[in-house]
N, C-alpha and C positions, 0 to 999 in steps of 0.2 A: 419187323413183322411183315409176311408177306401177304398180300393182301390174298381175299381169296376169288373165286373163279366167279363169276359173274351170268357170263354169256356161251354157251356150245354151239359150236358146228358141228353137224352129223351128215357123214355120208355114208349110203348103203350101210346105215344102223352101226356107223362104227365113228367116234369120237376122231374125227381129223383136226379141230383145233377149239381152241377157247380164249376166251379173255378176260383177266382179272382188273378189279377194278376198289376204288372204295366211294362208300354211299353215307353220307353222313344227312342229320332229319334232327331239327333244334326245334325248340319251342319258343313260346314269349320271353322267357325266363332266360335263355339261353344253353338251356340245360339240353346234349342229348337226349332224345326218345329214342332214336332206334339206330344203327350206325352196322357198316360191312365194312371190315378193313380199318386202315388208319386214318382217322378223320383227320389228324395234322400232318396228312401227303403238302407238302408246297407246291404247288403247281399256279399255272398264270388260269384265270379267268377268262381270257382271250374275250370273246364277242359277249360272253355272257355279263361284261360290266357296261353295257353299252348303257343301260337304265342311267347307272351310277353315273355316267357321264353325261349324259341330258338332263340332270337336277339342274345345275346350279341353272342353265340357260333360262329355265323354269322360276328357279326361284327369283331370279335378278332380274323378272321380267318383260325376258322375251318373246313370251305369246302374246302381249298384249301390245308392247312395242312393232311386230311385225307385224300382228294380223294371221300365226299360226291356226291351223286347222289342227282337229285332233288326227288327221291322218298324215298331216306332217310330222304333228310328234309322234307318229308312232315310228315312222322310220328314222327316227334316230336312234331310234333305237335298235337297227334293224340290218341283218345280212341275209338282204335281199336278193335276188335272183337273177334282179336286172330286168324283168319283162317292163312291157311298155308302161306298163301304169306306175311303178315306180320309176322309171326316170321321167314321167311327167311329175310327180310329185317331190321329187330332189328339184328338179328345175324350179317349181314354182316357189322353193325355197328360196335357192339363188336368186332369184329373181326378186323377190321380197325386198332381199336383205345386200341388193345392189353388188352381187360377186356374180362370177358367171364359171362355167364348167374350168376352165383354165387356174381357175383357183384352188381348185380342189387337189390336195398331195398325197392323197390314196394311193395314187397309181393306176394305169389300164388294167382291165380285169375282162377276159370273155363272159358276158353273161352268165353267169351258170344254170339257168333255164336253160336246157338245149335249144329249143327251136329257135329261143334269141339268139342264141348264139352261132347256130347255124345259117339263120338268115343275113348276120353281120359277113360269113364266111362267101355267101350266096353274090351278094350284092359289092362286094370286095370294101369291105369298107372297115377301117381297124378299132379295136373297142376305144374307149378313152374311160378316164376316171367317174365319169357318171355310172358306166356299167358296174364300177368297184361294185362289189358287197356290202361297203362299209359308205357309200359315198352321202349317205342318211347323215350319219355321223359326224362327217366329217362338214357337210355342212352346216348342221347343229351349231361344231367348233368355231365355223366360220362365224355367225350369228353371235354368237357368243363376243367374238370377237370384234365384231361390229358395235355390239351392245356397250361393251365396254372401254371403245375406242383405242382397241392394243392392234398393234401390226397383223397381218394376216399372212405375210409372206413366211413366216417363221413360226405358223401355229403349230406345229406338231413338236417343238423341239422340247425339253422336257424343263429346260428353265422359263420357259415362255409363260406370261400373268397365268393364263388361261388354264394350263395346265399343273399349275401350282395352286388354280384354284381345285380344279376337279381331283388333284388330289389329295388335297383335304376333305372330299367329299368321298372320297374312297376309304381313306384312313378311320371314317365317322361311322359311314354303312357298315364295311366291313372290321368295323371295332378292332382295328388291326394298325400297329405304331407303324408313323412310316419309315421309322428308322431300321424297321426289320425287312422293308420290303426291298426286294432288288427289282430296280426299273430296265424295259428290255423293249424291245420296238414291236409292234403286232405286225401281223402283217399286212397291214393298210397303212404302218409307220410311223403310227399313232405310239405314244408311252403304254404299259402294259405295265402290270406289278404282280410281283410273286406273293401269293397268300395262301394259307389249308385251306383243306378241302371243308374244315368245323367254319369257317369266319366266310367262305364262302354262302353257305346254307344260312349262318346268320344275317347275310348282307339280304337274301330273299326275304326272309323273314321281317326285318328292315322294312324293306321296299313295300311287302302288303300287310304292314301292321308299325306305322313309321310314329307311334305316339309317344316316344322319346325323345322326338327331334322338335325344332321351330314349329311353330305353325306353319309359316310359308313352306317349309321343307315338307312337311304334312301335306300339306294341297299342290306340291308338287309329286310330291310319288303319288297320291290319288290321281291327278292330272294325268300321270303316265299311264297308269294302274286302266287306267277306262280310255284311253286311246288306243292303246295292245289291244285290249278286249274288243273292244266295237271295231276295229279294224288290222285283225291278225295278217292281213295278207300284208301288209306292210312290213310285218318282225321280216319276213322269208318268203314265199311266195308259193306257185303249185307244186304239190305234189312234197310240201317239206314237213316235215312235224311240228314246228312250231306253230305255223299257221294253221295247221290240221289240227292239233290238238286244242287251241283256245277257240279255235272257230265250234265246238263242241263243249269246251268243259270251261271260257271264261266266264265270267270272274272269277270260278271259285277253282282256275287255276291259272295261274302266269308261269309262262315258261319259256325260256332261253336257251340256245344253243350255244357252245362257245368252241372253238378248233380244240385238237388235241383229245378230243375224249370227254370234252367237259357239257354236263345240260346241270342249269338251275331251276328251280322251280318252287312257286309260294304257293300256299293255299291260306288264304286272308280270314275267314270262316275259323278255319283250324288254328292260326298265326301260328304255321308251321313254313320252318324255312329248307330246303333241302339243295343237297349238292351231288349229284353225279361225277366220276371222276372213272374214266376206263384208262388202263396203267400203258398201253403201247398205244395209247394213241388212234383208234381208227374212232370212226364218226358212228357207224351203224348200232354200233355195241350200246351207244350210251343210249340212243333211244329207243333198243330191246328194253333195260332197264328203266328207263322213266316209264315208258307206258305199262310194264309189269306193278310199275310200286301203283300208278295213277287205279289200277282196274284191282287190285289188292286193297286200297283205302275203300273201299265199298262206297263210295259216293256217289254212284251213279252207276245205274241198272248196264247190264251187259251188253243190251239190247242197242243204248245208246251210242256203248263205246264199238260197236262192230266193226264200223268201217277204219278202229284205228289197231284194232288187234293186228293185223298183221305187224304191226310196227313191235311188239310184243316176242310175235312167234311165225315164222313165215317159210315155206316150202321154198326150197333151190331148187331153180331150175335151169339148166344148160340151155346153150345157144339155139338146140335141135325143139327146144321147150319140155324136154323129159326132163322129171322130177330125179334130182341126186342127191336130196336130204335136205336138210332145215337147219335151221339158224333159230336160237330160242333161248330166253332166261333158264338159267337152272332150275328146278322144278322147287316149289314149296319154298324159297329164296328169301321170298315176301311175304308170306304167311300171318309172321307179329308186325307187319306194317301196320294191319288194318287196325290194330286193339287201338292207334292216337286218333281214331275219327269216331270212337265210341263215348 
C-alpha cells in the first residue's frame, strides 16, 4: 500500500514536489481512531525513544541517588542544539555522577544551533561529544550505569546490563516482542530498534497515560512527563518545534522529534498516542504534519497557536528574500482528526 501524499511544495502555483508519509492516532484501548497510510510501516524511532530510555534510570532511582533536577531530566531526553545552557546542564550531570565529557561515546557533533556552532568555528576550537545532540542521553546511560555498578567504557554495546535493561523497557512501552525487533546503531551509536509506526503511537500513549505499568514506572513517565513540559528548551533548543510547541501547548501535549522523518506525540487529557512517519526521510515534512493534526484537534484557540503555524504552512522564499511558493499540509488532510477531542 503506498502510502499517501502528506506534505506540497508549490512553486509559482505549480506542484514541484511532495511527501508521503503515514500517520497513525491510538487510543487507551489501543484501538486506531484515525490513521494515513500503513500504520505497520517498520521504521526506527530514532530520538523519539529517548523518553523510553530514561525510565528505567528513573525507576531504579537515580534522581534521588544524584540529586537530579527536573531540567537534567529533561535532557535526557533530549536532541539538543548544543547552545550554552545545555552543555552546562550535561556537564552538571557528569559531574554529579563522577564521569567527565571524555566518557561520553556519542561522538563530536557541531552544535546545531548555528551561532554555536559558528562561534566554535570563530574561536578555532573543535566540537567534542558534549556538543552531540544526544549527549543528554547518553549521560543519563552513564548514570544508569554508575547507579548500577556496570562498566561504563562499554555502555553503548548492545549486550551491555544497561542496555538489555532499557530494552525491556522498550519491548513494554512499545508493546512490541523483541524477538521481532532488529537492533541497528543511532547515530550517537546508541542501540536503536525497528518497530511500526501503530506500537510507536502506542509507546506515546504509554508514556502519558502509563496506568498499566508499576507504580514506580507510573511516576517515572509522570517524572518525565513535567520535566519536558516545565522545561522544553532542554528536548531541542531555539527556533526547534519541539521546544516551540510544548513551550505553548504542555502538558496537554508532549512531543518528540526522532531522524528520518519521524515526530511522536501524547496528548494525556485525550490518552491519545500518535505517530508521525514521513516515507523519504526529510525532517521539515513531519512537523508540516504534527502541527496541522495539533491546530485540527481544536484544543486550543488559533490565536494561541499563531506563532507555531508557520510550522504548518510557510511561504518560500529565495536567497534575494522573493516569495517562490510554499510548503504546506494537504488541505482538509485533518479534517476527521478533530471528532477524538469531542
Amino acid at each position: 500500500m503506498e502510502n499517501p501524499i502528506l506534505v506540497e511544495v508549490f512553486r509559482g502555483g505549480v506542484l514541484e514536489s511532495f511527501h508521503r508519509g503515514s500517520v497513525c492516532v491510538v487510543n487507551e484501548e489501543g484501538e486506531i481512531v484515525f490513521q494515513l497510510g500503513n500504520p505497520q510501516q517498520i521504521c526506527y524511532p530514532r530520538s523519539a525513544m529517548k523518553f523510553v530510555q530514561a525510565i528505567p534510570l528513573i525507576v531504579m532511582g537515580g534522581v534521588e541517588k544524584f540529586g537530579f533536577t527536573e531540567e537534567e531530566i529533561a535532557i535526557f531526553c533530549g536532541s539538543h542544539n548544543g547552545e550554552s545552557r545545555h552543555l552546562e546542564v550535561v556537564r552538571s550531570i557528569l559531574h554529579k555522577i563522577g564521569s567527565t565529557e571524555q566518557d561520553l561515546n556519542c561522538g563530536a557533533q557541531y552544535p546545531t544551533h548555528k551561532k554555536d556552532a559558528d562561534q566554535l568555528v570563530r574561536t578555532d576550537t573543535k566540537p567534542s561529544a558534549v556538543h552531540n545532540n544526544c549527549s543528554g542521553k547518553h549521560a543519563g546511560m552513564l548514570a544508569l550505569c554508575k547507579l548500577l555498578g556496570h562498566s561504563t567504557t562499554d555502555y553503548l554495546a548492545p549486550k551491555h546490563p544497561i542496555q538489555l535493561l532499557i530494552l525491556e523497557y522498550v519491548s513494554k512501552f512499545y508493546a512490541y516482542p523483541i524477538e521481532k525487533m532488529v537492533c541497528a546503531l543511532d547515530g550517537c551509536s546508541a542501540p536503536v530498534y525497528s518497530i511500526p509506526v501503530y506500537n510507536q503511537a502506542l509507546c506515546f500513549m504509554n508514556l502519558v497515560n502509563p496506568v498499566k505499568f508499576s507504580e514506580k514506572q507510573q511516576v517515572a513517565c509522570k517524572t518525565l512527563m513535567a520535566a519536558v513540559g516545565k522545561y522544553p528548551f532542554m528536548v531541542a533548543g531555539s527556533k526547534r518545534y519541539c521546544t516551540d510547541l510544548m513551550e505553548l501547548c504542555a502538558p496537554q501535549i508532549i512531543g518528540k522529534t526522532g531522524a528520518e522523518g519521524v515526530f511522536c506525540m501524547g496528548f494525556p487529557d485525550q490518552k491519545l498516542g500518535v505517530c508521525i512517519k514521513i516515507d523519504d526521510g526529510k525532517m521539515l515534512p513531519q512537523y508540516n504534519v504534527a502541527q496541522a493534526m495539533v491546530e485540527a484537534s481544536g484544543l486550543f484557540p488559533m490565536g494561541q497557536l499563531s506563532n507555531l503555524h508557520h510550522y504548518a504552512s510557510e511561504e518560500l522564499r529565495n536567497f534575494n528574500k522573493l516569495p517562490t511558493g510554499e510548503i504546506s499540509v494537504k488541505a482538509e488532510l485533518f479534517a476527521p482528526f478533530s471528532l477524538n477531542f469531542k
